[in-house]
N, C-alpha and C positions, 0 to 999 in steps of 0.2 A: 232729595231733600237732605237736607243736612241742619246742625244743631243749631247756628246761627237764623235758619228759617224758623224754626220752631219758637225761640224766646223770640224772634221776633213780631210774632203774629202774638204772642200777649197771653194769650190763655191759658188755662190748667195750670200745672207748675213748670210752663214754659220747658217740657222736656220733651227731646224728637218721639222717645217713646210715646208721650201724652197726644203730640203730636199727629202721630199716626195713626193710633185707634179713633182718635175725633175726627180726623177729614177721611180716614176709610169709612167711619158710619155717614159722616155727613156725605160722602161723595158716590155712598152706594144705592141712598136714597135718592138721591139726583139723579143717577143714570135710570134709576128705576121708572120716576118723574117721566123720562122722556123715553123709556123703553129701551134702553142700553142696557148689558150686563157688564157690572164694574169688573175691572181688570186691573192685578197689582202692578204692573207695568202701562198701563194709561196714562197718557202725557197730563202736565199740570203746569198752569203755565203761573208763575209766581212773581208782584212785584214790588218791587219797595218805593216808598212816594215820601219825598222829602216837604218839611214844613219851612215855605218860604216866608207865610206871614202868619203873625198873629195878634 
C-alpha cells in the first residue's frame, strides 16, 4: 500500500499511517469473522472505479 491508496479511500486524515491502523483493525476483525488469523503480510486486493456518469 502506499500513500496515494490511503487519500484515496477518503477517511481519517487521508495518511498511509491512518491508513494502516484502521484496515489492520478492521481486517483482523474480518479474519476473526471467518476463523483466519490476520497476517501483516496477507494479500489485499485494492481497486479504484472511475465515475462515468452522474
Amino acid at each position: 500500500m502506499d500513500q496515494q491508496i490511503a487519500y484515496e479511500h477518503g477517511e481519517g486524515d487521508r495518511s498511509l499511517r491512518w491508513w494502516k491502523r484502521a484496515m489492520w483493525s478492521y481486517y483482523s476483525q474480518v479474519c476473526e469473522e471467518i476463523g483466519r488469523k490476520p497476517s501483516s503480510d496477507m494479500p489485499l486486493i485494492c481497486q479504484r472505479f472511475r465515475l462515468v456518469y452522474k
